[in-house]
Backbone as JSON, one array per atom type, in Angstrom:
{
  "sequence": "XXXXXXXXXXXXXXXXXXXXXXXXXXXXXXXXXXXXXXXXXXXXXXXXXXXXXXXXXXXXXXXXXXXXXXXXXXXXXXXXXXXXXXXXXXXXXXXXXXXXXXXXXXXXXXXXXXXXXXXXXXXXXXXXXXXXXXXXXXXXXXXXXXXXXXXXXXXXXXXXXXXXXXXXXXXXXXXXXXXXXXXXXXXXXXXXXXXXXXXXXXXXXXXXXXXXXXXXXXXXXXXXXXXXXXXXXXXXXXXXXXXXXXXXXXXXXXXXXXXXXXXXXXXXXXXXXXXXXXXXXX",
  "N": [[29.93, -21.6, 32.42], [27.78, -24.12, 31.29], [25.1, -26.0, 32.72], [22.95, -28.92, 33.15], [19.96, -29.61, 35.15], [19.15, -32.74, 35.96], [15.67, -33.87, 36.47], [13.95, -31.94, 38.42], [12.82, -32.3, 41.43], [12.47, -32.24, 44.92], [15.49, -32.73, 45.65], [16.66, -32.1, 43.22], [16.09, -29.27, 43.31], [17.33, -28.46, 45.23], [20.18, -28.82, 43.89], [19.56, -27.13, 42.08], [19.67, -24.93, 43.58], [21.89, -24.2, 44.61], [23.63, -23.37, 42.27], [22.66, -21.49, 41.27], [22.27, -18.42, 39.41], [24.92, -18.99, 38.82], [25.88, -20.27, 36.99], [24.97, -21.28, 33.74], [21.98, -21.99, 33.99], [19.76, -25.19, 32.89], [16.95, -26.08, 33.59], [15.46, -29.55, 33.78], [12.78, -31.08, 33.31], [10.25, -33.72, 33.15], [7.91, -32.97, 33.62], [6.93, -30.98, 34.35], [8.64, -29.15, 33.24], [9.34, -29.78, 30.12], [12.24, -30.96, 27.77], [13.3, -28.56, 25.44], [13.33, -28.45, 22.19], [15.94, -27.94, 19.73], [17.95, -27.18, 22.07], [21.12, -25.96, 23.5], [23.97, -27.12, 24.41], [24.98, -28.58, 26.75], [27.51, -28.56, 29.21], [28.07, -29.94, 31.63], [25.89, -32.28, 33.31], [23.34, -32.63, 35.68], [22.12, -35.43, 36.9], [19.27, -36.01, 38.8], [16.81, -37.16, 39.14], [14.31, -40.11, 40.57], [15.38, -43.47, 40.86], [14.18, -44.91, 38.9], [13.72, -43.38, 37.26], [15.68, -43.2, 35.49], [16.52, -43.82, 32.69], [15.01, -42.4, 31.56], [16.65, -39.91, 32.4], [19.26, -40.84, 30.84], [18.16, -41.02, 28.16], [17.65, -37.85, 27.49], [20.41, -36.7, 28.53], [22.12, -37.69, 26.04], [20.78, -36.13, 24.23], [21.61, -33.43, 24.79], [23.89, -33.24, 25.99], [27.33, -31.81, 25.95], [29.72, -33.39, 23.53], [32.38, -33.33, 24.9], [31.03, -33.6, 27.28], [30.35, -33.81, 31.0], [28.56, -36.32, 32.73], [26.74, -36.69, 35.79], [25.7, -38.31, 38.6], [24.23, -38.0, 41.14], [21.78, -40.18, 42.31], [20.05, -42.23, 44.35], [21.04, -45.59, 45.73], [21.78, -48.33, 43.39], [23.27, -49.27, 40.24], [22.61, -47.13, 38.61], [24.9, -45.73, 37.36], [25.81, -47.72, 35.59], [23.45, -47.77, 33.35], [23.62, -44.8, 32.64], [25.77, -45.02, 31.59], [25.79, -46.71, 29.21], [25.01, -45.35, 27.79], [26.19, -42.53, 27.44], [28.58, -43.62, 27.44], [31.2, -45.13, 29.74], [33.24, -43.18, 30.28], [32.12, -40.5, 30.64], [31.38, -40.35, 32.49], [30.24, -39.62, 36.2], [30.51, -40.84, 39.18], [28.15, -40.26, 41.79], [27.43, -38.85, 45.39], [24.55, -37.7, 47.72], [24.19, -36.16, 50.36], [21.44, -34.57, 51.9], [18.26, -33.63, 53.3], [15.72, -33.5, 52.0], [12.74, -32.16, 50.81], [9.43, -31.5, 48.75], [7.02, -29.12, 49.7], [3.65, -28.29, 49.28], [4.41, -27.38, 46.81], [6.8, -26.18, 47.39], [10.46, -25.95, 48.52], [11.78, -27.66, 50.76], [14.21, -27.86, 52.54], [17.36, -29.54, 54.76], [19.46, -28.25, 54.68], [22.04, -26.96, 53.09], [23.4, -28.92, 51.8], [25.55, -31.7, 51.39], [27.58, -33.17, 49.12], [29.79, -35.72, 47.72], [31.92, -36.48, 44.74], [32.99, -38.28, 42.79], [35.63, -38.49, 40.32], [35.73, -38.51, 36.45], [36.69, -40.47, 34.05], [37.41, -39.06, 31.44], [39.44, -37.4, 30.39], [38.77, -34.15, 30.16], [36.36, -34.21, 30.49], [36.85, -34.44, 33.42], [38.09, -31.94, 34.05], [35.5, -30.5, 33.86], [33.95, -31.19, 35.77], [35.11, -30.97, 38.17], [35.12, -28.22, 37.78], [32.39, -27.83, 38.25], [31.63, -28.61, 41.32], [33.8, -26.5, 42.44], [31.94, -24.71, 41.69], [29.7, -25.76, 43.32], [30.74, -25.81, 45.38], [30.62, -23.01, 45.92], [28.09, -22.21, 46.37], [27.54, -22.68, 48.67], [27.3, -25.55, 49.31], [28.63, -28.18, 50.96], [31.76, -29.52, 49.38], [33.36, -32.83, 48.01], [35.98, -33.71, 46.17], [37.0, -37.06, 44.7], [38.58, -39.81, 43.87], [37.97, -42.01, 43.71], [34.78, -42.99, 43.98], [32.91, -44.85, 45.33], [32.98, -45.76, 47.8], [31.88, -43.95, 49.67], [29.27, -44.33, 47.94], [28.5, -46.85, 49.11], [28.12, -46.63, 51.55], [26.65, -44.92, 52.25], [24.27, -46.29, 50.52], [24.25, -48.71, 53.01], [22.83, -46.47, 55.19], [20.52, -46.14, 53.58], [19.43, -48.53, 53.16], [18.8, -49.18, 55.67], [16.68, -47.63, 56.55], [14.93, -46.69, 54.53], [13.3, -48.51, 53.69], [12.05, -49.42, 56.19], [11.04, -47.16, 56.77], [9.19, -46.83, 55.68], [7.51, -49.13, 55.42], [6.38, -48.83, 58.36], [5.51, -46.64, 58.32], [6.1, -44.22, 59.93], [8.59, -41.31, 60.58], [12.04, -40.55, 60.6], [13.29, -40.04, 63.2], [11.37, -41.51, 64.87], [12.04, -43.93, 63.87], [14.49, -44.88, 65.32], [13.37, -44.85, 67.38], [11.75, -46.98, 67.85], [10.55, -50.14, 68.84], [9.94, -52.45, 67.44], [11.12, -51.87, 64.37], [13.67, -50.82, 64.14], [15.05, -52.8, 65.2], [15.12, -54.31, 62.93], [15.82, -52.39, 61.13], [18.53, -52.3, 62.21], [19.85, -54.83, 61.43], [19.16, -54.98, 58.62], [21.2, -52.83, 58.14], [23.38, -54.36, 58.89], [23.42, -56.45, 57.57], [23.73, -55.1, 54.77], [25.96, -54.0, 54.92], [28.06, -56.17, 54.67], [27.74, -57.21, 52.32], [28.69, -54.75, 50.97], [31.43, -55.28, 51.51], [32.21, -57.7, 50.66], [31.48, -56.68, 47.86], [33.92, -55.29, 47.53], [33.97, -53.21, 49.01], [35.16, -52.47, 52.44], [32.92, -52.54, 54.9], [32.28, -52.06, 59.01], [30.18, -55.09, 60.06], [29.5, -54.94, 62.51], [29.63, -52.33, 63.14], [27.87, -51.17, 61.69], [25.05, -50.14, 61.96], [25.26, -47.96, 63.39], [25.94, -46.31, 61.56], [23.55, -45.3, 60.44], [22.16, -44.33, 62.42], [22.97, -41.76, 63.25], [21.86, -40.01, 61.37], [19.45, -39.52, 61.79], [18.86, -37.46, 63.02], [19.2, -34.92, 61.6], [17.47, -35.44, 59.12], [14.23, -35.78, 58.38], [12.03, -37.2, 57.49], [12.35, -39.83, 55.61], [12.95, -40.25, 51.77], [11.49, -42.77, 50.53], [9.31, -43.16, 52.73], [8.28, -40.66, 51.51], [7.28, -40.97, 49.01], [5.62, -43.81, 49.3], [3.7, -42.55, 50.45], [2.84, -40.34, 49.19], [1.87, -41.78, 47.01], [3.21, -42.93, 45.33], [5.87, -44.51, 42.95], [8.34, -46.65, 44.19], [11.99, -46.58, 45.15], [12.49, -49.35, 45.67], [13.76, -51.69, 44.38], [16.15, -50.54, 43.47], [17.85, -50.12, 45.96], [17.52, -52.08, 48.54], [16.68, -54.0, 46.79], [18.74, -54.31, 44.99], [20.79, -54.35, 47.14], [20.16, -57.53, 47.16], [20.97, -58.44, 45.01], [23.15, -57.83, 44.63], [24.71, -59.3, 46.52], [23.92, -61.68, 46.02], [25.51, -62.17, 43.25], [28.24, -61.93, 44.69], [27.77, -64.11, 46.04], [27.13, -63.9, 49.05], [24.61, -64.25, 51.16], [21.22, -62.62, 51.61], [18.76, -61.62, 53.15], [17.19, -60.57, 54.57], [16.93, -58.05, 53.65], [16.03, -59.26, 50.94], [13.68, -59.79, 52.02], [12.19, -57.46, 52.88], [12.07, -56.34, 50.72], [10.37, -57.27, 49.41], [8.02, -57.22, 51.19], [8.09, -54.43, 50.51], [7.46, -53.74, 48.11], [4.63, -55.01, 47.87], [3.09, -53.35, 49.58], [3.08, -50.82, 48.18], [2.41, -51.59, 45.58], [-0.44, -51.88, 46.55], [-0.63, -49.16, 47.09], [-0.29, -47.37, 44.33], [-1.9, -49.11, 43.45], [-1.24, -50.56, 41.2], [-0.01, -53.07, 40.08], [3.46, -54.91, 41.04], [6.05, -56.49, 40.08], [7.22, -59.32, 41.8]],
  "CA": [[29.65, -23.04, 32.39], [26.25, -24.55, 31.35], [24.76, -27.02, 33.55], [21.37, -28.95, 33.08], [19.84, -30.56, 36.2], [18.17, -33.5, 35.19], [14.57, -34.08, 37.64], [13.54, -31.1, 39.68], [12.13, -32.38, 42.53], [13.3, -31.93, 46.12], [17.07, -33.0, 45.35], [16.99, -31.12, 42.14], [15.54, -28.17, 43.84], [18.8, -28.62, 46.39], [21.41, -28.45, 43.27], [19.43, -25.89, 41.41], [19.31, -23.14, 44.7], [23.8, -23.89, 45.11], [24.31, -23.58, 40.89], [21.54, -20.2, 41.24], [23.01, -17.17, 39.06], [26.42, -19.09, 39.1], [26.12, -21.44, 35.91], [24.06, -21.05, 32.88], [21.72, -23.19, 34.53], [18.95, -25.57, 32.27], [16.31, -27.16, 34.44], [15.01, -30.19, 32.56], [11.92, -32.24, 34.06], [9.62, -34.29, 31.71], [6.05, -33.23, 33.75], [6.7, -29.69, 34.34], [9.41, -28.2, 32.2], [10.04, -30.57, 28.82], [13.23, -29.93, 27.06], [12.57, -27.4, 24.44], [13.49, -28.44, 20.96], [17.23, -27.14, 20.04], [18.3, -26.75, 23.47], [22.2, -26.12, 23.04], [24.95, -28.4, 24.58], [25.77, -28.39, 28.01], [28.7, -29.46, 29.9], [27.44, -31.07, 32.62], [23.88, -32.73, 33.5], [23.41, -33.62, 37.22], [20.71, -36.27, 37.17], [18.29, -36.06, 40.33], [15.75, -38.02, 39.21], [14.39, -41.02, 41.32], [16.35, -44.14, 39.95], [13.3, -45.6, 37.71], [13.95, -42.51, 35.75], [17.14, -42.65, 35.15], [16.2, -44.2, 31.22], [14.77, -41.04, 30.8], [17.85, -39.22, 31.91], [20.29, -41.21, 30.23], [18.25, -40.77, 26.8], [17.88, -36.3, 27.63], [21.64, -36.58, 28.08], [22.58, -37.61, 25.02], [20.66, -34.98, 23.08], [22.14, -32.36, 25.23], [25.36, -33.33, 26.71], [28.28, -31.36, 24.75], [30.91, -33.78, 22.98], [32.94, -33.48, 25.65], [30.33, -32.99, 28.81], [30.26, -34.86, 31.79], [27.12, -36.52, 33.28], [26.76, -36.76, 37.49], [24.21, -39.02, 39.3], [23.61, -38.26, 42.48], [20.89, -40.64, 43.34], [20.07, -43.16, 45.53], [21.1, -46.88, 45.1], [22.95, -48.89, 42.39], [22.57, -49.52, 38.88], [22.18, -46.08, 37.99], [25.82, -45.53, 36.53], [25.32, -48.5, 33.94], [22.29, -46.91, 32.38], [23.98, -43.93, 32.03], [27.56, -45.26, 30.76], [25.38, -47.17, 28.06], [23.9, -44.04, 27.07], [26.62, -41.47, 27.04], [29.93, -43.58, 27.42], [31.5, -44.86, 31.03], [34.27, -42.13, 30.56], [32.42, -39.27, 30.6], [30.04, -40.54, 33.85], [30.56, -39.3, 37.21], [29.71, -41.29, 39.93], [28.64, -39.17, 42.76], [26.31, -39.15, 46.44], [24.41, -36.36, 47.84], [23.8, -36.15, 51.81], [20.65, -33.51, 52.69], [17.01, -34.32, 53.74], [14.7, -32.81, 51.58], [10.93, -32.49, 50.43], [8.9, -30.59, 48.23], [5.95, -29.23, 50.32], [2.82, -27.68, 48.78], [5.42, -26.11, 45.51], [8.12, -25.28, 47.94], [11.1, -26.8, 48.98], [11.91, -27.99, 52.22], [15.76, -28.72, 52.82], [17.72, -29.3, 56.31], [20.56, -27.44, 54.56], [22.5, -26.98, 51.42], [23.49, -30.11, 51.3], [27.12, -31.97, 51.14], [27.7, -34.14, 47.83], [31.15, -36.54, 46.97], [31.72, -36.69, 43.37], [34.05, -39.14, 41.59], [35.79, -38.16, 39.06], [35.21, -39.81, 35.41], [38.0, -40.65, 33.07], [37.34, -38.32, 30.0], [40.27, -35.35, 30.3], [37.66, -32.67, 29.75], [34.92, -34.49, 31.72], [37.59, -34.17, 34.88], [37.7, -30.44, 34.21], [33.82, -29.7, 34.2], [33.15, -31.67, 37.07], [36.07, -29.85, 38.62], [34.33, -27.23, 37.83], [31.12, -27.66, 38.78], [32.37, -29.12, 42.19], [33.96, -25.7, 43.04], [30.77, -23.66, 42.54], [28.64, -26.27, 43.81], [30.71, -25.15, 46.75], [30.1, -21.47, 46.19], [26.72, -21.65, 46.44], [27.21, -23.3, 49.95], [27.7, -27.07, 49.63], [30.42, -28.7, 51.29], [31.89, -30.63, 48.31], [34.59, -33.03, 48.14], [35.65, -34.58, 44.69], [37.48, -37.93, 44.66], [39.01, -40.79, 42.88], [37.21, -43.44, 44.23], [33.08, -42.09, 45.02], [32.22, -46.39, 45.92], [33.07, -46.07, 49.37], [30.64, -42.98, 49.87], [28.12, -45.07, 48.01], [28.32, -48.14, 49.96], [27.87, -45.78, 53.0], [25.18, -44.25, 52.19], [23.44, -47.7, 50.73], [23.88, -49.11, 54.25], [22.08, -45.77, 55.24], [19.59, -45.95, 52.76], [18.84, -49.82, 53.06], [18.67, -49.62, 57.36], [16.11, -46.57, 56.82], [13.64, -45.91, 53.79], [12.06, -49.11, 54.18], [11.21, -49.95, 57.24], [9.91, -46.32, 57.64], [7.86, -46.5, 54.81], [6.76, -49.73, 55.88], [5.92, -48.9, 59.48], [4.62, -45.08, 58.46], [7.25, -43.74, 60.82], [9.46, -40.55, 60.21], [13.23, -41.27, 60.9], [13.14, -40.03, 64.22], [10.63, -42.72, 65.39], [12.23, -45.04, 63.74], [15.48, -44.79, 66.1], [13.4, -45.41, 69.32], [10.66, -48.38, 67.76], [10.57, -51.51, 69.17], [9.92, -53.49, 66.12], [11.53, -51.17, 63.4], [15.14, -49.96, 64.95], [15.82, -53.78, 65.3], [15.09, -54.49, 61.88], [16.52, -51.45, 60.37], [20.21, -52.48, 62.55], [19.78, -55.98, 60.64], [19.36, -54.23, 57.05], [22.27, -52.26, 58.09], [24.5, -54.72, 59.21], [23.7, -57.28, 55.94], [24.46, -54.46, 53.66], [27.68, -53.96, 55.4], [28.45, -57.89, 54.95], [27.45, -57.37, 51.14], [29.93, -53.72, 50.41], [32.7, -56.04, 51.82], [31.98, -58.51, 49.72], [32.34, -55.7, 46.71], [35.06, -54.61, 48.09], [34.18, -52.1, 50.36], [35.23, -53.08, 53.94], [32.19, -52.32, 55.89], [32.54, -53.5, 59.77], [29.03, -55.29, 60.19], [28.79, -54.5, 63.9], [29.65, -50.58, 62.78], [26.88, -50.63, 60.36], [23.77, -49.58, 62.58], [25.72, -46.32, 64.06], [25.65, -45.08, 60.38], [22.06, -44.74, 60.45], [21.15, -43.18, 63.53], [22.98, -40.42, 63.49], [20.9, -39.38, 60.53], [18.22, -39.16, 62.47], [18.97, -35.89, 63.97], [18.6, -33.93, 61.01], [17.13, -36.05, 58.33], [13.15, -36.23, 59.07], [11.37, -37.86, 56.75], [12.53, -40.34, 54.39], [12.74, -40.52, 50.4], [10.72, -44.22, 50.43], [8.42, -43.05, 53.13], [7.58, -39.47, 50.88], [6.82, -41.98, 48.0], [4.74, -44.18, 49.6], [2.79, -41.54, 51.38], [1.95, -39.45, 47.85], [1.62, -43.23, 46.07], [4.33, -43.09, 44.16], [6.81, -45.38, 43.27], [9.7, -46.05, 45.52], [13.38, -46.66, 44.74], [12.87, -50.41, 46.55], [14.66, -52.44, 43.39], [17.79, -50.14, 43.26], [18.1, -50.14, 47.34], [17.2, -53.16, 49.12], [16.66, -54.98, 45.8], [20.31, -54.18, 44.66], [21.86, -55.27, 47.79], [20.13, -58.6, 47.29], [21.23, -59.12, 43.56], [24.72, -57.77, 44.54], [25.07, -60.26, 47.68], [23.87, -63.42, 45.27], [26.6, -62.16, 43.01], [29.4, -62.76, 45.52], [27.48, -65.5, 47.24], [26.39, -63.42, 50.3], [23.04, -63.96, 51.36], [20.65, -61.35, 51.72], [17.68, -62.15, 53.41], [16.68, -59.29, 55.28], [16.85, -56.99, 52.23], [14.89, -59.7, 50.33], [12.05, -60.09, 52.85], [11.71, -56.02, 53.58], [12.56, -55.62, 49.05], [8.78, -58.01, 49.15], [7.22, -56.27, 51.84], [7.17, -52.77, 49.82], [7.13, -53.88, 46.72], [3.94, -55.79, 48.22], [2.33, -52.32, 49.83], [3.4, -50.05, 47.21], [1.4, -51.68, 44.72], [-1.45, -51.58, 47.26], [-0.69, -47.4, 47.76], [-0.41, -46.89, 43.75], [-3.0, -49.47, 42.43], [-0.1, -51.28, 40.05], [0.98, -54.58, 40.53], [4.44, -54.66, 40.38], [6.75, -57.83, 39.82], [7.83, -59.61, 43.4]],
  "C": [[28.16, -23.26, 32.24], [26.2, -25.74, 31.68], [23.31, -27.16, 33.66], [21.36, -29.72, 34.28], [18.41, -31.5, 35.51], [16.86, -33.95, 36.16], [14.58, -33.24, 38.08], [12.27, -31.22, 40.59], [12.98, -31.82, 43.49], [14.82, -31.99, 45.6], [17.39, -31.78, 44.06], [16.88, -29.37, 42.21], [16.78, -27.98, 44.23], [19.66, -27.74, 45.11], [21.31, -27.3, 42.85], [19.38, -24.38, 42.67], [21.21, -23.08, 44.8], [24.13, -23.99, 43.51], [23.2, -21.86, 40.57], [22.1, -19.34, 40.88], [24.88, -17.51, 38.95], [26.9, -19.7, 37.95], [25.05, -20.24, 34.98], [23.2, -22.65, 32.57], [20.07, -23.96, 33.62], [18.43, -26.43, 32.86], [15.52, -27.95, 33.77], [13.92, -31.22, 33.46], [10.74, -32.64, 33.18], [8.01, -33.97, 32.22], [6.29, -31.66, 33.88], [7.63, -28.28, 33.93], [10.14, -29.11, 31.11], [11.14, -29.8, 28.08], [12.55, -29.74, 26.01], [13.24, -27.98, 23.02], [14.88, -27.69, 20.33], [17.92, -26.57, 21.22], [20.13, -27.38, 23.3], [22.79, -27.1, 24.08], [24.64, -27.77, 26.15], [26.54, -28.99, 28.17], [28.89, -30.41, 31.05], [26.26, -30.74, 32.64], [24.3, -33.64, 34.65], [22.11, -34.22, 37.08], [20.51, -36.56, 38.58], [17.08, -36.89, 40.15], [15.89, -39.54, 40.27], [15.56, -42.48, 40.14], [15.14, -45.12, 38.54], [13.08, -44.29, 36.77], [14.99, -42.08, 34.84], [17.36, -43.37, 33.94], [15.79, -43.14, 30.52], [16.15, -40.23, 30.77], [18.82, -39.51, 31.5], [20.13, -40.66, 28.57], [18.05, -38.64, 26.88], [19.33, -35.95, 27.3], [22.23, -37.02, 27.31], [21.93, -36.78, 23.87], [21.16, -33.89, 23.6], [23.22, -32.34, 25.41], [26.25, -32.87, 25.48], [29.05, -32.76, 24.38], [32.31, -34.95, 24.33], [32.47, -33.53, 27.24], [30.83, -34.23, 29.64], [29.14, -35.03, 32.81], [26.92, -36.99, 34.66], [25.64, -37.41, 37.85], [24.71, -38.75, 40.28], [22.76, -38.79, 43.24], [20.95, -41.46, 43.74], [20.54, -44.51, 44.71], [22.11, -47.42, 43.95], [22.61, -49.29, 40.85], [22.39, -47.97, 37.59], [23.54, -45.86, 36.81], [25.72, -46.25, 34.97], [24.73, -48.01, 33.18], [22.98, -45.87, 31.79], [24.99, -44.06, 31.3], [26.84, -46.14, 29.39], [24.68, -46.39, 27.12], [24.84, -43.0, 26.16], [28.18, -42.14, 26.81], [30.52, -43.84, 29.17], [32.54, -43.77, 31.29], [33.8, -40.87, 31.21], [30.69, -39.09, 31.94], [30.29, -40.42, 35.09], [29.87, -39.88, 38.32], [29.36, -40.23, 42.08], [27.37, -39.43, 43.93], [26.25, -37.61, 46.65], [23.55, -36.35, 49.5], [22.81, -34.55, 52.54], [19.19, -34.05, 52.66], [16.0, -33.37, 52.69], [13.28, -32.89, 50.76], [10.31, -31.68, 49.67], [7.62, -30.41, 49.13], [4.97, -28.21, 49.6], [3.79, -26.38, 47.71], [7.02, -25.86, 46.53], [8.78, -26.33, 48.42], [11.65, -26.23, 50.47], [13.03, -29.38, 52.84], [16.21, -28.72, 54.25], [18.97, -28.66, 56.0], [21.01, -27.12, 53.41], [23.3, -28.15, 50.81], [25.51, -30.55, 51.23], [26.99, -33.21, 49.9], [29.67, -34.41, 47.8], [30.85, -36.56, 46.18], [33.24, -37.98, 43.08], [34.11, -38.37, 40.3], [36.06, -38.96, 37.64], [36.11, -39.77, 34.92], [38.07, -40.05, 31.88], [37.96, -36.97, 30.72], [39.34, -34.18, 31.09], [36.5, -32.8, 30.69], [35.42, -34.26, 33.44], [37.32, -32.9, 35.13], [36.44, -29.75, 34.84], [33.64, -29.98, 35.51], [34.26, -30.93, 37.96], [35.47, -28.85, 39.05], [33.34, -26.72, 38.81], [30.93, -28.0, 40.44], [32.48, -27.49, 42.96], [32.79, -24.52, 42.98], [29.59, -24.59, 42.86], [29.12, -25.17, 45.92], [30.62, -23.83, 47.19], [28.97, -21.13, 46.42], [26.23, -22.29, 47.55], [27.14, -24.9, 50.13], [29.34, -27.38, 50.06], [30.53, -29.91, 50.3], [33.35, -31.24, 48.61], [34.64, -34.14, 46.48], [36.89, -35.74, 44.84], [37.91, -38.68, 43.68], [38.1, -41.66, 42.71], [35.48, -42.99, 44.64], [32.96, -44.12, 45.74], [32.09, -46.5, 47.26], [32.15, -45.3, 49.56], [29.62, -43.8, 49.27], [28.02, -45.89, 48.53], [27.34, -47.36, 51.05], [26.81, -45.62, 52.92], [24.16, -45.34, 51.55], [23.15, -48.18, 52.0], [22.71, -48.15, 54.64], [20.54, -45.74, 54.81], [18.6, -46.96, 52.79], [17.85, -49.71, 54.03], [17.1, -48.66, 57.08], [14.98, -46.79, 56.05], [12.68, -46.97, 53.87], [11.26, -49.35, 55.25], [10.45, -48.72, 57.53], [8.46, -46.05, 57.0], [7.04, -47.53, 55.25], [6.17, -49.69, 57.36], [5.01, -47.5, 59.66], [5.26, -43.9, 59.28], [8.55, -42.24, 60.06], [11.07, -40.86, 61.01], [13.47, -41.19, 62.64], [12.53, -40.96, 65.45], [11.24, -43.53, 65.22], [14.02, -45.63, 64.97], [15.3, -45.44, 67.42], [12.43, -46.8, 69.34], [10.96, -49.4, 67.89], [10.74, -52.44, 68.38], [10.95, -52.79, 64.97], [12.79, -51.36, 63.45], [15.67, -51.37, 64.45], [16.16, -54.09, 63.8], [15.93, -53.46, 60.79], [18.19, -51.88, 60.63], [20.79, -54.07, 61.41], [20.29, -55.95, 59.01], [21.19, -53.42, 57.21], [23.59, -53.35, 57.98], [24.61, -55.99, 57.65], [23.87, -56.61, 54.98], [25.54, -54.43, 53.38], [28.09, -55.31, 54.64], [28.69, -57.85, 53.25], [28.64, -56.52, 50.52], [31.19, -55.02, 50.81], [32.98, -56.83, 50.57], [32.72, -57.95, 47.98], [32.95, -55.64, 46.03], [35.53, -53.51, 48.65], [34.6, -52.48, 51.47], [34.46, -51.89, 54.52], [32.38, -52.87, 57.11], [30.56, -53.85, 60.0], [28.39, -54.58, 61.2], [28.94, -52.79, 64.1], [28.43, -50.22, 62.1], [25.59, -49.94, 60.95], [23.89, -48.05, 63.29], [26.04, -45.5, 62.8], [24.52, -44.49, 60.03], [21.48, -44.0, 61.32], [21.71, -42.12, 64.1], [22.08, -39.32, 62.82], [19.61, -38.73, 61.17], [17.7, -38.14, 62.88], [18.36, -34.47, 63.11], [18.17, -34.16, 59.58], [15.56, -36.36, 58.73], [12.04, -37.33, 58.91], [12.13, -38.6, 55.63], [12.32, -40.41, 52.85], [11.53, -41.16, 50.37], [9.26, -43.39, 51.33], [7.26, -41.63, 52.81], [6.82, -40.36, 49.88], [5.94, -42.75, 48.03], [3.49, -43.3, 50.28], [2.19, -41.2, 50.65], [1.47, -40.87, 47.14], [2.13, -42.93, 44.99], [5.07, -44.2, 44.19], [7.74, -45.56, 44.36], [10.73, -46.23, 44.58], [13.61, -48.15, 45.71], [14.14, -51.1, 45.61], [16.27, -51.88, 43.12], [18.23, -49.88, 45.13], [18.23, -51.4, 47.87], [17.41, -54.46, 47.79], [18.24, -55.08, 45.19], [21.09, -54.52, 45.76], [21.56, -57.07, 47.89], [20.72, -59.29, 46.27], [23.26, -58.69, 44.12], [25.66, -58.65, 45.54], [24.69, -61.87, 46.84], [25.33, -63.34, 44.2], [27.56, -62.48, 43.28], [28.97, -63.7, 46.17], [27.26, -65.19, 48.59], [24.72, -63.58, 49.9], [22.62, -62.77, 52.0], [19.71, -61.1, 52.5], [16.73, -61.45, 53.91], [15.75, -58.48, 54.18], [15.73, -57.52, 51.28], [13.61, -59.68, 50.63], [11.83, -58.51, 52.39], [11.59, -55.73, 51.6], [10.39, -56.0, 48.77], [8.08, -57.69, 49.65], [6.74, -54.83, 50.89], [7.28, -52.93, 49.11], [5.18, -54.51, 46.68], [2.63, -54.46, 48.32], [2.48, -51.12, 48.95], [2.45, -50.43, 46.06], [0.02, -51.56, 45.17], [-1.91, -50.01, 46.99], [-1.41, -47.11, 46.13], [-1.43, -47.72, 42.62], [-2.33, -50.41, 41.26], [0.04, -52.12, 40.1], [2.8, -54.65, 40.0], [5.14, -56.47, 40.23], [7.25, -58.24, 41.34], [9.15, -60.52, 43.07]]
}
């Protein structure tokens, strides 16, 4: 099986150490390994990139992706599938989450494990197969995988997660651990949690609201540092507009308000342009 991972950063690091000697594996990243010029088909392409690159990996996977391949996002937030189903086709797009903490530190990576990933499976025959596939030696190379019908409910989940968490720690400077016991933060993070919840329902996830804050702090335990708060730290972008900003556009959609999500989406969109010098749009 040949399998390109699309971004190798931390996350991409993750897939590429459980696909290691097991695939015929093509690591594709646009600052420190450009695809090469005739670079044959593959069958699947797990995109790891953050989600403001996921234009790049929609247009990579269509000069690579075989015929028949099938293309996997694993990253954060919402919006990402579209891009790619306008790229390659919604059949042959796998919607999928990926639950491990990890960092690149001075070249090296720095995971809390090998990671557990849900996949959905996509509606192209052949695209079922690969991901099939790729699924059972994701789990040979030590991931606990589980492949599904439905991935939405796992993303909701992990949105709530994602909402309650990366901002407020980026905005308070806080690693997740802190943010569990802070006075100001914790409250605000249970808030984010519980209006996400309110929003998946909405969906048509059934989140319960007053459940939504005990999905975040278990994380805590072995999750240390946040995505958002690595991002802001190096002055990078974040992933606010497909997190926080996507549960506000997907709560005006059904007519849930958002308000939380909006304030905290303006806050780091606010200090983020501060960190990287940019102005971004509010």
């Amino acid at each position: 099986m040949r399998v390109a991972i699309l971004g190798m950063g931390a996350i991409g690091h993750v897939v590429a150490a459980a696909l290691e000697d097991r695939v015929d594996l093509v690591k594709v990243d646009r600052t420190h390994s450009p695809l090469r010029d005739g670079e044959g088909p593959v069958d699947a392409a797990v995109v790891c990139v953050k989600t403001y690159g996921t234009e790049w990996a929609a247009q990579v996977a269509q000069r690579i992706l075989a015929p028949q391949g099938v293309i996997v996002t694993v990253q954060n937030g919402l919006g990402n599938v579209e891009t790619l189903a306008a790229a390659v086709g919604p059949a042959r797009v796998a919607l999928g989450v990926i639950y491990v903490g990890a960092e690149m530190v001075d070249g090296a990576l720095k995971a809390t494990g090998a990671g557990r990933v849900e996949l959905g499976r996509p509606g192209h025959p052949r695209g079922r197969e690969h991901l099939e596939r790729l699924g059972a030696t994701l789990q040979a190379g030590g991931m606990t995988v589980s492949v599904v019908d439905d991935p939405w409910p796992a993303v909701w989940r992990k949105l709530v997660v994602n909402a309650a968490m990366n901002p407020t720690t980026a905005i308070f400077g806080i690693t997740n651990p802190e943010l569990l016991h802070h006075p100001a933060a914790r409250p605000i993070a249970d808030d984010l949690a519980r209006e996400t919840a309110r929003v998946a329902t909405a969906s048509g996830v059934a989140i319960d609201p007053d459940a939504a804050p005990g999905m975040w702090h278990p994380v805590t335990s072995f999750v240390n540092r946040s995505s958002m708060l690595q991002d802001m730290s190096s002055g990078r972008p974040t992933e606010i507009d497909a997190i926080n900003g996507a549960v506000v556009r997907e709560g005006a959609r059904h007519g849930v308000a958002a308000p939380a999500n909006e304030a905290i989406t303006i806050l780091v969109k606010a200090v983020e342009a501060r960190a990287i010098g940019v102005p971004r749009p509010i």
